[in-house]
C-alpha positions, 0 to 999 in steps of 0.5 A: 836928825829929822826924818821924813814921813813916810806915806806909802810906796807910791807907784812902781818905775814901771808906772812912771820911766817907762813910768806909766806901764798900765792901768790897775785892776777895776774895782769889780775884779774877780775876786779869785784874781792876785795882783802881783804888782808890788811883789818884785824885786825891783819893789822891795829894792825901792823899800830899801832905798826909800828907807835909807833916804828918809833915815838919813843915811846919805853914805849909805845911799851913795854905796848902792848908787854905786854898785848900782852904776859900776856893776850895772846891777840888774833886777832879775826882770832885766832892768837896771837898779840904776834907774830905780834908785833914782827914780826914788829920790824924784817920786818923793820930791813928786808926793811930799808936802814942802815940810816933808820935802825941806827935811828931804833937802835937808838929807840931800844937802848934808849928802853933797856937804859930806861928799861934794865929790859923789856925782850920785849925790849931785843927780840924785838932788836934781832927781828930786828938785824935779819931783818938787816941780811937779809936785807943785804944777799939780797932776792935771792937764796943762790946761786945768793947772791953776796959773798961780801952779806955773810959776814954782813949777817952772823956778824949780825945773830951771833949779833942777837942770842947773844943778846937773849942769854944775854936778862933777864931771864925773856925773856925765860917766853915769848914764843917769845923769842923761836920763835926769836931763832929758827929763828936766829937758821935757819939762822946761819949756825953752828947750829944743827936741834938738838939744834933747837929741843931742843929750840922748845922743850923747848918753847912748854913746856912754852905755847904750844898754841903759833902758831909761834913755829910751823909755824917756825918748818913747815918752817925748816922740809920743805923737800927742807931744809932737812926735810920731809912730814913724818916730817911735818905730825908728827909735826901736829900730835904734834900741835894737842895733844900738844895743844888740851887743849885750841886749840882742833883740830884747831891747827892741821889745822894750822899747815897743813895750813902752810905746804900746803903754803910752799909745794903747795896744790898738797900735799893735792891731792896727799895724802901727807896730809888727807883731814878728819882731816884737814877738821876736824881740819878747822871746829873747828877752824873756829868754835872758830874764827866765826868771821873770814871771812879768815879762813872761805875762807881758809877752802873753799879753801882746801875743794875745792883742796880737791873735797868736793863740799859741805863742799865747797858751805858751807863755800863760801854761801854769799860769794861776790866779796871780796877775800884774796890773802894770801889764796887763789892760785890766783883770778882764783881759787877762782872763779873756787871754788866759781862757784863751790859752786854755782852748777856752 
């Protein structure tokens, strides 16, 4: 059995689903400053999966998709393993050359062979025909891309959504199958915002509790690909209904979390977005991960944006030197911020 190359962890799911959650720290950064990014949970569980995939071990991989989807699994910041597991499958279709990349089709190909059933296996390998596409578009803007880079981006997004589109019924009760569409939907030119309306629709009404579905839909309302901040607010307003039941206020919090990354937390300063709510929304969340030492400092960064001094020092009190690069702007606000909730 060949095995694929390994190089390297490449980005967190918070760099890519939501993906994109932050710059890393400069190179002149304090040097006492420890960069936690790459130290979670959700980073050694990307490590296993990784793992298991480049090995082989296709039946293996189908047990934690899973538990991973039945037992809706989570990390102990809150967010689903669901979505990380097949988060891996695309950012190696994203980062391997095609020699790599036809091995990892070939593990791929066996696993649907062997359990032509498993929907898991279906999603997974439209996942990572979809990092193939990207892999070949190249990560410029759209008008630096090369036209020659267009042609196999495109064969290969239209590859991707057809295979979800034939996977087993059985694809459509896991809420990744939602997410990997509106992502395909995204990328493929032809369709409709009304067909991705519909697709999230659609995947809300199957579990409206799976963070990814909104992650996907901040990325696609973004005002720089046509959408709007009153279509961002809106869709937090959304979360935090629709998924009040099991994720209370926290999912707003979330939602505008993600928003704030894509669109720079001025929006936060400026009006666009209300710091009461999402102050509110961060203080149940962080409630229901009490563990989470990162969202813990995500709530201190936008406290901070936000002038709210105290919320500030509560949430960085025992704070040392140890800092995420995925939440924070760089290291520099982060010790502006700490200093600040010092009295400094």
């Amino acid at each position: 059995m060949a095995r694929a190359r390994d190089h390297g962890a490449g980005a967190t799911l918070a760099a890519v689903l939501a993906l994109a959650l932050g710059a890393a720290a400069p190179a002149n950064a304090a040097p006492a400053l420890r960069d936690l990014d790459g130290t979670t949970e959700r980073d050694s569980y990307t490590k296993v999966t990784r793992s298991a995939f480049f090995d082989g071990r296709m039946a293996e991989l189908d047990g934690m998709g899973q538990r991973a989807r039945d037992g809706k699994e989570r990390f102990d910041d809150g967010t689903w393993k669901l979505a990380t597991f097949y988060w891996v499958f695309r950012d190696a279709g994203r980062s391997r050359d095609d020699s790599d990349a036809a091995v990892l089709r070939a593990n791929l190909d066996r696993w649907r062979t062997e359990l032509p059933d498993s929907p898991i296996a279906h999603i997974a390998l439209g996942e990572f025909v979809l990092g193939t596409a990207f892999h070949a578009r190249g990560g410029k803007f759209a008008a630096q891309v090369p036209e020659e880079n267009w042609a196999p981006f495109r064969a290969r997004v239209k590859q991707a959504r057809q295979i979800l589109e034939d996977a087993p019924p059985a694809a459509k009760k896991c809420p990744g199958w939602y997410h990997a569409m509106l992502q395909v939907l995204r990328a493929d030119g032809s369709a409709t915002r009304d067909e991705a309306t519909r697709i999230f629709e659609a995947g809300l009404a199957l579990d409206p509790s799976y963070h990814a579905l909104y992650w996907a839909r901040v990325e696609a309302l973004q005002p720089r690909w046509g959408g709007s901040f009153a279509a961002l607010r809106e869709l937090a307003e959304r979360a935090r209904t629709a998924g009040a039941a099991t994720e209370g206020k926290s999912l707003y919090a979330r939602v505008v979390w993600s928003a704030l990354q894509f669109e720079g937390q001025d929006r936060l300063s400026d009006g666009t977005f209300e710091w009461p709510p999402l102050r509110d929304g961060f203080r149940d969340l962080v409630s229901r991960t009490p563990s989470s030492a990162r969202n813990r400092q995500a709530f201190a960064r936008y406290a901070c944006v936000a002038g709210d001094r105290a919320t500030t020092a509560e949430r960085l009190r025992g704070v040392g030197d140890g800092w995420y690069s995925d939440v924070w702007q760089d290291a520099d606000q982060f010790t502006k911020c700490r200093s600040l909730a010092r009295g400094a």
